[in-house]
KEKOLMAR-311595 format. One record per atom (N, C-alpha, C, O, CB): x, y, z; residue number from 1; atom name. Coordinates in steps of 0.05 Angstrom, whole numbers. Glycine has a CB too. Layout:
<site xx="X" yy="Y" zz="Z" seq="NUM" atom="CA"/>
...
//
This chain:
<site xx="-530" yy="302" zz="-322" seq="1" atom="N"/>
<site xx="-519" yy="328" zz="-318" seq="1" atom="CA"/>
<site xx="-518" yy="335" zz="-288" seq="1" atom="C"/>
<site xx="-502" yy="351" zz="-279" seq="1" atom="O"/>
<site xx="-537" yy="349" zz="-332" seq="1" atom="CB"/>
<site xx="-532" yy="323" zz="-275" seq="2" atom="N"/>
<site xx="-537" yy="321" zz="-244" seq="2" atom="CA"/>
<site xx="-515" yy="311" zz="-228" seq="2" atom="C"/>
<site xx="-510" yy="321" zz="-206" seq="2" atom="O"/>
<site xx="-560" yy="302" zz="-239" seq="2" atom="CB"/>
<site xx="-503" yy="295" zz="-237" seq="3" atom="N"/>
<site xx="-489" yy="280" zz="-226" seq="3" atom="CA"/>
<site xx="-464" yy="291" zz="-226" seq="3" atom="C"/>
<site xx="-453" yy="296" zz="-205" seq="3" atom="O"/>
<site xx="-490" yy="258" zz="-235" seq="3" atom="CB"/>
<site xx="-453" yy="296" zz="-248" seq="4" atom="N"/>
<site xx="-421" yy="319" zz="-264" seq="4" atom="CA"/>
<site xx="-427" yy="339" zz="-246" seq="4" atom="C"/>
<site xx="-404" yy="343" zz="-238" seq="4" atom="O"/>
<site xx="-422" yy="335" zz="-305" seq="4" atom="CB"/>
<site xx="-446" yy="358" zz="-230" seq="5" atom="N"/>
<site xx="-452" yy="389" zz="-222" seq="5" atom="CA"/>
<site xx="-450" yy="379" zz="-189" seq="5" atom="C"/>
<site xx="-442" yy="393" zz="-171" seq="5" atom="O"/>
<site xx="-488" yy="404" zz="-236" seq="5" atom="CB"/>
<site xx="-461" yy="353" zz="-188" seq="6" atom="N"/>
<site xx="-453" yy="343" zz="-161" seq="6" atom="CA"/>
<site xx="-423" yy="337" zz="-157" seq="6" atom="C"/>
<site xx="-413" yy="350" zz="-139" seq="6" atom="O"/>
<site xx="-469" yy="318" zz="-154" seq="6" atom="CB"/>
<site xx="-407" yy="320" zz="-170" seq="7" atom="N"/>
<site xx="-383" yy="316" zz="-169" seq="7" atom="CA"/>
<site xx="-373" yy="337" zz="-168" seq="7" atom="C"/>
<site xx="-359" yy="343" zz="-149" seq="7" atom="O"/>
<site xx="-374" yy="303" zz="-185" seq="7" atom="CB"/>
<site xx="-377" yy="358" zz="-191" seq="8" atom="N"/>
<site xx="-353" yy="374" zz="-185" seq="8" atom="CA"/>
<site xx="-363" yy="394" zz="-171" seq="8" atom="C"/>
<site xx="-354" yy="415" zz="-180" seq="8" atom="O"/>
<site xx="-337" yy="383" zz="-206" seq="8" atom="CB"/>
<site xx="-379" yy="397" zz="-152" seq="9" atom="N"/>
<site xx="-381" yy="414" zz="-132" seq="9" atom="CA"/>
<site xx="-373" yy="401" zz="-106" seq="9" atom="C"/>
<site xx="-366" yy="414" zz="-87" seq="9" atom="O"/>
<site xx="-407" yy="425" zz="-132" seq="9" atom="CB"/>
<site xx="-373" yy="377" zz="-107" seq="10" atom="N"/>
<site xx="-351" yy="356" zz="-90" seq="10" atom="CA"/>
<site xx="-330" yy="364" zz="-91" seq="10" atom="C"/>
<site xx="-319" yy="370" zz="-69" seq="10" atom="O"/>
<site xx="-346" yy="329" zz="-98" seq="10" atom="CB"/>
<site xx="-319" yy="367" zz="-109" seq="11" atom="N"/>
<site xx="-292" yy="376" zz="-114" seq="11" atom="CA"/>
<site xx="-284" yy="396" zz="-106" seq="11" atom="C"/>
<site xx="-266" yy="401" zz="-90" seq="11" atom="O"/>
<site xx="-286" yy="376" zz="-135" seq="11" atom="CB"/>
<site xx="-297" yy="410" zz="-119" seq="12" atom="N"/>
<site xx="-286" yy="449" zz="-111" seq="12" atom="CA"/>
<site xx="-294" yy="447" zz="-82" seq="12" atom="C"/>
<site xx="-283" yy="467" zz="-74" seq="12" atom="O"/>
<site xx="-310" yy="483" zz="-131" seq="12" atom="CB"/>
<site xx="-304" yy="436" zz="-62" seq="13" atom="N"/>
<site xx="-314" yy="444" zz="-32" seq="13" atom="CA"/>
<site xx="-295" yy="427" zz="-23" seq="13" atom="C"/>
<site xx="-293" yy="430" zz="1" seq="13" atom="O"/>
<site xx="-346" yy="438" zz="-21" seq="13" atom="CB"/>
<site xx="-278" yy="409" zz="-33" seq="14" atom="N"/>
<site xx="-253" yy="393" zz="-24" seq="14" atom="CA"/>
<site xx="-234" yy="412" zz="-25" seq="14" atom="C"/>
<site xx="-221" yy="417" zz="-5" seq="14" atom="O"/>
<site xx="-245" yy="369" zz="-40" seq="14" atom="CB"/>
<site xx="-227" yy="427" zz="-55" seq="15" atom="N"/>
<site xx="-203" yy="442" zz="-54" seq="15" atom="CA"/>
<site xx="-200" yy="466" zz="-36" seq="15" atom="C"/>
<site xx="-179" yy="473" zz="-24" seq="15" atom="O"/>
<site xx="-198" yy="450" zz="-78" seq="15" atom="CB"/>
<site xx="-224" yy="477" zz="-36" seq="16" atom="N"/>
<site xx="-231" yy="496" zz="-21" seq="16" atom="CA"/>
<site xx="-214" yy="495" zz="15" seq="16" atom="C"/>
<site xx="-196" yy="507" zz="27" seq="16" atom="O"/>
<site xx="-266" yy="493" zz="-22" seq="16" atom="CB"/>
<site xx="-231" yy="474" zz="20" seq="17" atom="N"/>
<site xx="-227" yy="460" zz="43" seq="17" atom="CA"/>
<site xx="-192" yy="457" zz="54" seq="17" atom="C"/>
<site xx="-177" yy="468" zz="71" seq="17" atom="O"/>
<site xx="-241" yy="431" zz="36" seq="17" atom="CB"/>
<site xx="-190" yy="438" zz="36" seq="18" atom="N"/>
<site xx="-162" yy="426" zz="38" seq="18" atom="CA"/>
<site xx="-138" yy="440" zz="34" seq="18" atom="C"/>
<site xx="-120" yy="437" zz="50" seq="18" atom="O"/>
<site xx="-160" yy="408" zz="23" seq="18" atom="CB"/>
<site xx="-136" yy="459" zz="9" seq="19" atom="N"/>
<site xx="-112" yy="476" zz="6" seq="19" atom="CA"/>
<site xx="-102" yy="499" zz="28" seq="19" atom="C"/>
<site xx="-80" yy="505" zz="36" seq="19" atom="O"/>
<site xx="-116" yy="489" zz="-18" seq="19" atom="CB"/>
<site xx="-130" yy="511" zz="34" seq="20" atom="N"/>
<site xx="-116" yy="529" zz="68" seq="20" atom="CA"/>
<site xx="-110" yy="507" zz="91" seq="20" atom="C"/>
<site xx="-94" yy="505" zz="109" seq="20" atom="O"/>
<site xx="-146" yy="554" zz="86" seq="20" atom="CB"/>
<site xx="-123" yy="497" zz="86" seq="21" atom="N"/>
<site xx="-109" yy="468" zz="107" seq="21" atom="CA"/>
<site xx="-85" yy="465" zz="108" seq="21" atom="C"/>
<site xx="-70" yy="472" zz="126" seq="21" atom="O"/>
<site xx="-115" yy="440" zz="100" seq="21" atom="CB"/>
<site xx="-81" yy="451" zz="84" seq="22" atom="N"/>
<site xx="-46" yy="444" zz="83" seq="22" atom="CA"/>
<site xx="-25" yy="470" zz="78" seq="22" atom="C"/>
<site xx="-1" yy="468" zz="80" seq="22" atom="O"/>
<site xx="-39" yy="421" zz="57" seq="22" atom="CB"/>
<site xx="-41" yy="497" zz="68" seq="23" atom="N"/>
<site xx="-17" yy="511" zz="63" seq="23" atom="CA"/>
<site xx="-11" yy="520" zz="102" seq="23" atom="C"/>
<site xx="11" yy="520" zz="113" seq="23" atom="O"/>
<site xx="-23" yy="541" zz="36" seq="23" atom="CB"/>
<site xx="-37" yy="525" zz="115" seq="24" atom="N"/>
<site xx="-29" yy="524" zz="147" seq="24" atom="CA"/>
<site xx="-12" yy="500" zz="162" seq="24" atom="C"/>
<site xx="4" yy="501" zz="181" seq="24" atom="O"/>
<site xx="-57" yy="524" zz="163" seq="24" atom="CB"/>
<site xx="-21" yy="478" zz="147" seq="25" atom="N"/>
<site xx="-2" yy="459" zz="165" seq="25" atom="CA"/>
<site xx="22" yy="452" zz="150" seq="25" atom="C"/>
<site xx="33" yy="430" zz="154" seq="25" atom="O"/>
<site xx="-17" yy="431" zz="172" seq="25" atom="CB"/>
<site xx="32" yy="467" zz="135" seq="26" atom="N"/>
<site xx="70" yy="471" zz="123" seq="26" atom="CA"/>
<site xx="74" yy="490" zz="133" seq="26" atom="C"/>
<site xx="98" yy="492" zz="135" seq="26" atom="O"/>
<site xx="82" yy="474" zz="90" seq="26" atom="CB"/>
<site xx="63" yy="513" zz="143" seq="27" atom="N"/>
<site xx="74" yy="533" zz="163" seq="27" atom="CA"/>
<site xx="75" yy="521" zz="190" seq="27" atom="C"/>
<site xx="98" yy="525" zz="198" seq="27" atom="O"/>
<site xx="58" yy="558" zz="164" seq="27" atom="CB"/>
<site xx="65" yy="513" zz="201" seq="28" atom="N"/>
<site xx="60" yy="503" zz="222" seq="28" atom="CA"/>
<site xx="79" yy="474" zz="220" seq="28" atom="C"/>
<site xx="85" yy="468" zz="243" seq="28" atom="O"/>
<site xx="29" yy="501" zz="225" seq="28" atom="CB"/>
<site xx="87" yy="460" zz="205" seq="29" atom="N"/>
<site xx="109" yy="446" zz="209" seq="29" atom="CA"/>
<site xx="102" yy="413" zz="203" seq="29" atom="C"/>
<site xx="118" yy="395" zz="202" seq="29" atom="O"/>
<site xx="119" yy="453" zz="236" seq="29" atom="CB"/>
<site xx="70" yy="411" zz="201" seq="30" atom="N"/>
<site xx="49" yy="390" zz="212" seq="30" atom="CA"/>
<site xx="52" yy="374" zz="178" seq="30" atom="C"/>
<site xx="54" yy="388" zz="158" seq="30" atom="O"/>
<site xx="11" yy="407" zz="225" seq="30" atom="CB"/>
<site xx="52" yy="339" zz="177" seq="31" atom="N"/>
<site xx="53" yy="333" zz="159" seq="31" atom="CA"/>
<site xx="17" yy="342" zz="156" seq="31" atom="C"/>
<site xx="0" yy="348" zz="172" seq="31" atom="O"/>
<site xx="68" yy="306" zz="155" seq="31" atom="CB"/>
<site xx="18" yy="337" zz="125" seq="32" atom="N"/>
<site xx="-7" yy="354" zz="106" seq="32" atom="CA"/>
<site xx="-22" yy="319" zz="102" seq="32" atom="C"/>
<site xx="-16" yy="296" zz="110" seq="32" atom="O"/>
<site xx="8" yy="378" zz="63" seq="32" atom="CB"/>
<site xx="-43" yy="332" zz="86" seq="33" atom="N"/>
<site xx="-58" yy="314" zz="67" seq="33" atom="CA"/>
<site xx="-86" yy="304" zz="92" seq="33" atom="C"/>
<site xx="-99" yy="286" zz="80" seq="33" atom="O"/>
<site xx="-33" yy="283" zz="53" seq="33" atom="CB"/>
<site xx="-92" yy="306" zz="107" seq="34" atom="N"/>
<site xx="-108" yy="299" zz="123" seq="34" atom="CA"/>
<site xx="-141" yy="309" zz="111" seq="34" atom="C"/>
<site xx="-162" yy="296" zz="110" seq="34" atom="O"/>
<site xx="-97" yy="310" zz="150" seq="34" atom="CB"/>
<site xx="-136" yy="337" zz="103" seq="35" atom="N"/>
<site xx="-164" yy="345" zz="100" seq="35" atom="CA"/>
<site xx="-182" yy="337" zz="72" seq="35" atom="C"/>
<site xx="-206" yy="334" zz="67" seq="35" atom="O"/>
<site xx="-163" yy="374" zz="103" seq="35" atom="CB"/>
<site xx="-146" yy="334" zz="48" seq="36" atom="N"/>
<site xx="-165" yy="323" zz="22" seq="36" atom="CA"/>
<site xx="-168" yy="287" zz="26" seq="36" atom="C"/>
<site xx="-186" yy="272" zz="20" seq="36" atom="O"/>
<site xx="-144" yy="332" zz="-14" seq="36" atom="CB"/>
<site xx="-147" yy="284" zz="37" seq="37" atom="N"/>
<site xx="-159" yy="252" zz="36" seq="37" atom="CA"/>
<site xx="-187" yy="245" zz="65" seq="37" atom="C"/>
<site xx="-193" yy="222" zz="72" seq="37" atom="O"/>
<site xx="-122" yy="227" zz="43" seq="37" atom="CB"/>
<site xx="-196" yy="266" zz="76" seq="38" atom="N"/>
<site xx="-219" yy="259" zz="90" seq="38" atom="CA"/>
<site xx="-244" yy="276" zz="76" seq="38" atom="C"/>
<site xx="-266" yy="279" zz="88" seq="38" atom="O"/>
<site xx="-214" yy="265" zz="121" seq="38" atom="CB"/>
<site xx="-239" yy="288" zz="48" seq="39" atom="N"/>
<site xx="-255" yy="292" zz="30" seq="39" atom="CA"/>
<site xx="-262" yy="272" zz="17" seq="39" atom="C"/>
<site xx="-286" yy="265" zz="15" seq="39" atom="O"/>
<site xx="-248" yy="307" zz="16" seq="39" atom="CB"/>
<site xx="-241" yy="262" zz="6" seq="40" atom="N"/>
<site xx="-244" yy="245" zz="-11" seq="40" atom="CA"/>
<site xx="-249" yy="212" zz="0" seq="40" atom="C"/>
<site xx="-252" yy="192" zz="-14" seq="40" atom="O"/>
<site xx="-220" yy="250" zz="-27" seq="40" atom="CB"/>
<site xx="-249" yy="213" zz="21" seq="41" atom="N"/>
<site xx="-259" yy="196" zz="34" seq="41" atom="CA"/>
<site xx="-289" yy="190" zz="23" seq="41" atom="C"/>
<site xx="-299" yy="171" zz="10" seq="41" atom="O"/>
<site xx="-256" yy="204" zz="61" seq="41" atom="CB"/>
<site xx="-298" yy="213" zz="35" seq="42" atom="N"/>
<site xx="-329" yy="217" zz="28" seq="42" atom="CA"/>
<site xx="-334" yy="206" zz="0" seq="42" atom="C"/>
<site xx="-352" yy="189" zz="-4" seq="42" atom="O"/>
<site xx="-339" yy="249" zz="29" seq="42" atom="CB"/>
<site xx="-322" yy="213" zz="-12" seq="43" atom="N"/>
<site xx="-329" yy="200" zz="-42" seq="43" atom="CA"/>
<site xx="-326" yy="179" zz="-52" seq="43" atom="C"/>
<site xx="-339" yy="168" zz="-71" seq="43" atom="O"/>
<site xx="-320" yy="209" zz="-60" seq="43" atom="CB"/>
<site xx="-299" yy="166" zz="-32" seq="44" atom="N"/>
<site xx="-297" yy="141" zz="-47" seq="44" atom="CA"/>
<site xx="-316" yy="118" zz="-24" seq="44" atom="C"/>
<site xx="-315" yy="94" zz="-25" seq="44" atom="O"/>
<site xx="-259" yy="133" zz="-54" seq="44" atom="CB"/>
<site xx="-327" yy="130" zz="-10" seq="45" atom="N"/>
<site xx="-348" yy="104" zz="10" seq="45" atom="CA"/>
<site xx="-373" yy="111" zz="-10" seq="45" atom="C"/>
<site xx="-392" yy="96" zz="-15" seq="45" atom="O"/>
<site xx="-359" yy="112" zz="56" seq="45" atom="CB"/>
<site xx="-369" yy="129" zz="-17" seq="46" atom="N"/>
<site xx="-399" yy="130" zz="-34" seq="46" atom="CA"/>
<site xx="-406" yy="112" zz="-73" seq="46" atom="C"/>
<site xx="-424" yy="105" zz="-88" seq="46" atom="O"/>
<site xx="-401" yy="170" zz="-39" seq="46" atom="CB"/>
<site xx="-378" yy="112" zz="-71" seq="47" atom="N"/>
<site xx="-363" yy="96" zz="-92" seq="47" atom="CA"/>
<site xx="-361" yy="66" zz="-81" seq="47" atom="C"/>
<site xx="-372" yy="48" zz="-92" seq="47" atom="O"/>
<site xx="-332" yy="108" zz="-97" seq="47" atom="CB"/>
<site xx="-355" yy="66" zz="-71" seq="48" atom="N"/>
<site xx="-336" yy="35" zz="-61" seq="48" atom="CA"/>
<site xx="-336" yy="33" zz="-20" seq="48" atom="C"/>
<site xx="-320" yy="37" zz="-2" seq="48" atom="O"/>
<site xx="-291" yy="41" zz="-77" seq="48" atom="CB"/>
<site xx="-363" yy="24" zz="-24" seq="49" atom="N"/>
<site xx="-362" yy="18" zz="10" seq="49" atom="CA"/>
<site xx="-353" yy="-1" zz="19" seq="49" atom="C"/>
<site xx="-357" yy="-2" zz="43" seq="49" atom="O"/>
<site xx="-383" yy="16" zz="25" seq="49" atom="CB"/>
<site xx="-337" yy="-25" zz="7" seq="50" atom="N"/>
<site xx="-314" yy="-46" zz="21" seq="50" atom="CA"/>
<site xx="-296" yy="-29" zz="13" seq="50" atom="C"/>
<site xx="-277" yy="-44" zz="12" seq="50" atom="O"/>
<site xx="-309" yy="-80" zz="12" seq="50" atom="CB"/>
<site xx="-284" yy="-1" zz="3" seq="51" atom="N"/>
<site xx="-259" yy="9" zz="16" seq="51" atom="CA"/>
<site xx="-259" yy="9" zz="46" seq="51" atom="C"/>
<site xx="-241" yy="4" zz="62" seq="51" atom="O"/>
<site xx="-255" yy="36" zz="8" seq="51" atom="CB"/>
<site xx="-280" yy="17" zz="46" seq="52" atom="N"/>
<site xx="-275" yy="41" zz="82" seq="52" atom="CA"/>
<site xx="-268" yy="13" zz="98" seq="52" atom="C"/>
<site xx="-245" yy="14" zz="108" seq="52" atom="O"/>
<site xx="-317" yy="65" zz="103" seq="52" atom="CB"/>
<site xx="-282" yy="-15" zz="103" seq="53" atom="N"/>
<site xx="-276" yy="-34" zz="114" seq="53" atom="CA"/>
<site xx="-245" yy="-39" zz="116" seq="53" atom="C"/>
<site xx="-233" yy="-41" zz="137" seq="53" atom="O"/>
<site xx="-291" yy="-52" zz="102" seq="53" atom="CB"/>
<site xx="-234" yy="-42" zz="89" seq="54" atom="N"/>
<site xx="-201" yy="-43" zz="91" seq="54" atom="CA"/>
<site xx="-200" yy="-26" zz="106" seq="54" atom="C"/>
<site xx="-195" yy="-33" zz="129" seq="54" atom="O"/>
<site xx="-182" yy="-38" zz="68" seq="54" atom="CB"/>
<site xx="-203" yy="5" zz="101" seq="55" atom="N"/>
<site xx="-182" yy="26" zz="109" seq="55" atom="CA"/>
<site xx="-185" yy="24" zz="143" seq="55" atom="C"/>
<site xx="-167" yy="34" zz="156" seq="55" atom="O"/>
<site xx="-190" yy="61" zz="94" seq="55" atom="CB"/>
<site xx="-208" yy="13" zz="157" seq="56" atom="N"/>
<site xx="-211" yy="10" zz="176" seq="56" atom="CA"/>
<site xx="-193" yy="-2" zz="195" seq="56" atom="C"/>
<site xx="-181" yy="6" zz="215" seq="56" atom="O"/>
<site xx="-228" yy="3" zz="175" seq="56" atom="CB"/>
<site xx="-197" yy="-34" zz="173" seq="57" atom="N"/>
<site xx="-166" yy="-57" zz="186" seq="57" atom="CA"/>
<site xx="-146" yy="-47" zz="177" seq="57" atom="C"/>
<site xx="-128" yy="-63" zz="180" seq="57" atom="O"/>
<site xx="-162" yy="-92" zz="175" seq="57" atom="CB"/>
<site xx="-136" yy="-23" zz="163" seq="58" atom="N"/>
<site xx="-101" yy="-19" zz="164" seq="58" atom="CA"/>
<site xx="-105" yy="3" zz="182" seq="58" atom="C"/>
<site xx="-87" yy="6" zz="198" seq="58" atom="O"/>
<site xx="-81" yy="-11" zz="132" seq="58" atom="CB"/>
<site xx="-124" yy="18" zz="182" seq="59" atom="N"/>
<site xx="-114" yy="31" zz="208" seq="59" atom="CA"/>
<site xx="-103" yy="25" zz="235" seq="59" atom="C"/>
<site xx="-87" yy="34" zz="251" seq="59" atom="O"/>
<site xx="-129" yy="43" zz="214" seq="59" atom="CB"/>
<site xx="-123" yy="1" zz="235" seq="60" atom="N"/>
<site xx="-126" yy="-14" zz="263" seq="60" atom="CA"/>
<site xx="-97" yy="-22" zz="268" seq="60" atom="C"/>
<site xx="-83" yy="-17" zz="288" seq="60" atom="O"/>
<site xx="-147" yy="-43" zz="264" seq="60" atom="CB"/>
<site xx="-89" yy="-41" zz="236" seq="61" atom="N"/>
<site xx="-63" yy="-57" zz="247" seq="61" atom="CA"/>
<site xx="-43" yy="-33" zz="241" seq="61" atom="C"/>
<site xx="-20" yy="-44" zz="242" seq="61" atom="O"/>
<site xx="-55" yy="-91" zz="230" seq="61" atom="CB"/>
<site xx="-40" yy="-15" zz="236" seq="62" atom="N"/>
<site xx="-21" yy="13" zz="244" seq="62" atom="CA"/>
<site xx="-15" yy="21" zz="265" seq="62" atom="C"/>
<site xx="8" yy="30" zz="271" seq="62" atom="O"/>
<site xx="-30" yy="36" zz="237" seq="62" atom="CB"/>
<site xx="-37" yy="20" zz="283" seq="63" atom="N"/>
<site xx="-37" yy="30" zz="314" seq="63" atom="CA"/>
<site xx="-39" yy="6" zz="333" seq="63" atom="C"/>
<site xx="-38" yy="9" zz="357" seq="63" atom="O"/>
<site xx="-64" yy="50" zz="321" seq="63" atom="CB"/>
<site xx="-41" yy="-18" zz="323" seq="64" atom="N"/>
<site xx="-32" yy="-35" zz="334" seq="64" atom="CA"/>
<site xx="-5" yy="-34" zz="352" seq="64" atom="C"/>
<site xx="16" yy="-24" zz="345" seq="64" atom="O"/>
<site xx="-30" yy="-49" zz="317" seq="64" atom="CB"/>
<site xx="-12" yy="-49" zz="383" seq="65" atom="N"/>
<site xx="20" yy="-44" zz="388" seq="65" atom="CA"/>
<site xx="41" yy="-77" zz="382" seq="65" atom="C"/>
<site xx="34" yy="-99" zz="390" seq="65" atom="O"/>
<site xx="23" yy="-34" zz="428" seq="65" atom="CB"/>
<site xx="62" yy="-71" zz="368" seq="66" atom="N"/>
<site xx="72" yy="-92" zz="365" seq="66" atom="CA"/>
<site xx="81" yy="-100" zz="391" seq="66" atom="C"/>
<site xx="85" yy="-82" zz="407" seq="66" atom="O"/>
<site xx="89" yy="-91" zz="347" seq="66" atom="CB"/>
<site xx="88" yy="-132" zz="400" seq="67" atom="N"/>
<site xx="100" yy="-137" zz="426" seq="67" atom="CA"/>
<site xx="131" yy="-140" zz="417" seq="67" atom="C"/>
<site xx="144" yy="-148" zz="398" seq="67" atom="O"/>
<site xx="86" yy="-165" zz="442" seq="67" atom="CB"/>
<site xx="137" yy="-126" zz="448" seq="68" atom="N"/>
<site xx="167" yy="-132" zz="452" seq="68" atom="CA"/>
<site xx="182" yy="-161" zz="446" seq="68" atom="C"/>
<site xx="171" yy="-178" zz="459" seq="68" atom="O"/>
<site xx="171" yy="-127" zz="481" seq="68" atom="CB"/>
<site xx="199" yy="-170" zz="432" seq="69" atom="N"/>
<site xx="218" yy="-184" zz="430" seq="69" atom="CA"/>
<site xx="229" yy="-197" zz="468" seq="69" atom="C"/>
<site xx="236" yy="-183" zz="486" seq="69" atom="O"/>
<site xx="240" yy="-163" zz="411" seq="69" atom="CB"/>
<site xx="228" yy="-231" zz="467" seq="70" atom="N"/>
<site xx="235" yy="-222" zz="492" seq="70" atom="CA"/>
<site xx="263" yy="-233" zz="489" seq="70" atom="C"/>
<site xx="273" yy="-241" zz="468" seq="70" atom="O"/>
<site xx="217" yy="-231" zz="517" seq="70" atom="CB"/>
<site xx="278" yy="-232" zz="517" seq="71" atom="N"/>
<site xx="303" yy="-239" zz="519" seq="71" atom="CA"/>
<site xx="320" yy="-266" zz="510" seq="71" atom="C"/>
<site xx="345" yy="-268" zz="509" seq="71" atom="O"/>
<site xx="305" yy="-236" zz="540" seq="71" atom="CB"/>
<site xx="303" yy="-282" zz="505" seq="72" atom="N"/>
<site xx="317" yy="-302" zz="489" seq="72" atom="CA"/>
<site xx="329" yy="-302" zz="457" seq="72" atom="C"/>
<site xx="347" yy="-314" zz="446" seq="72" atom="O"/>
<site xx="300" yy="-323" zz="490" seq="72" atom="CB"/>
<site xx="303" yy="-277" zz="444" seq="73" atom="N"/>
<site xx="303" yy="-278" zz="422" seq="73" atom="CA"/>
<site xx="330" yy="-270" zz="406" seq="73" atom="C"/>
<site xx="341" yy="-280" zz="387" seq="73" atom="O"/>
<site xx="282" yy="-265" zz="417" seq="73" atom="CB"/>
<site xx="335" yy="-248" zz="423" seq="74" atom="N"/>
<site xx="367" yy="-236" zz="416" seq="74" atom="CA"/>
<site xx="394" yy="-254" zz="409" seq="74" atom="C"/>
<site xx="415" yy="-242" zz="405" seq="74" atom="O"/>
<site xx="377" yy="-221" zz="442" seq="74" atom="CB"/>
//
């Protein structure tokens, strides 16, 4: 019973969180989703801690800079 009252008070402190979030950042023009998926972050390392490791290396290779092409390649 502990566990269900924990989750879903996880939950409701996510929506809470997150929906003035994103309804401010569609006024504001800003793409959304930042605050529930760094809720839910929280839950799923607590779930599954070789996620966060991936999510780590695709961030990395996201912001990676690719190298320029050089002049022969063309």
């Amino acid at each position: 019973m502990e566990l269900i009252f924990t989750l879903g008070f996880i939950f409701t402190l996510a929506l809470l969180v997150g929906i003035p979030v994103m309804i401010r950042n569609k006024k504001l023009g800003r793409r959304g989703g930042s605050a529930i998926s760094g809720a839910l972050g929280v839950v799923n390392e607590l779930y599954q801690p070789s996620a966060k490791n991936a999510a780590v290396i695709v961030e990395a290779q996201r912001e990676a800079t690719k190298p320029m092409p050089s002049p022969e390649d063309k």
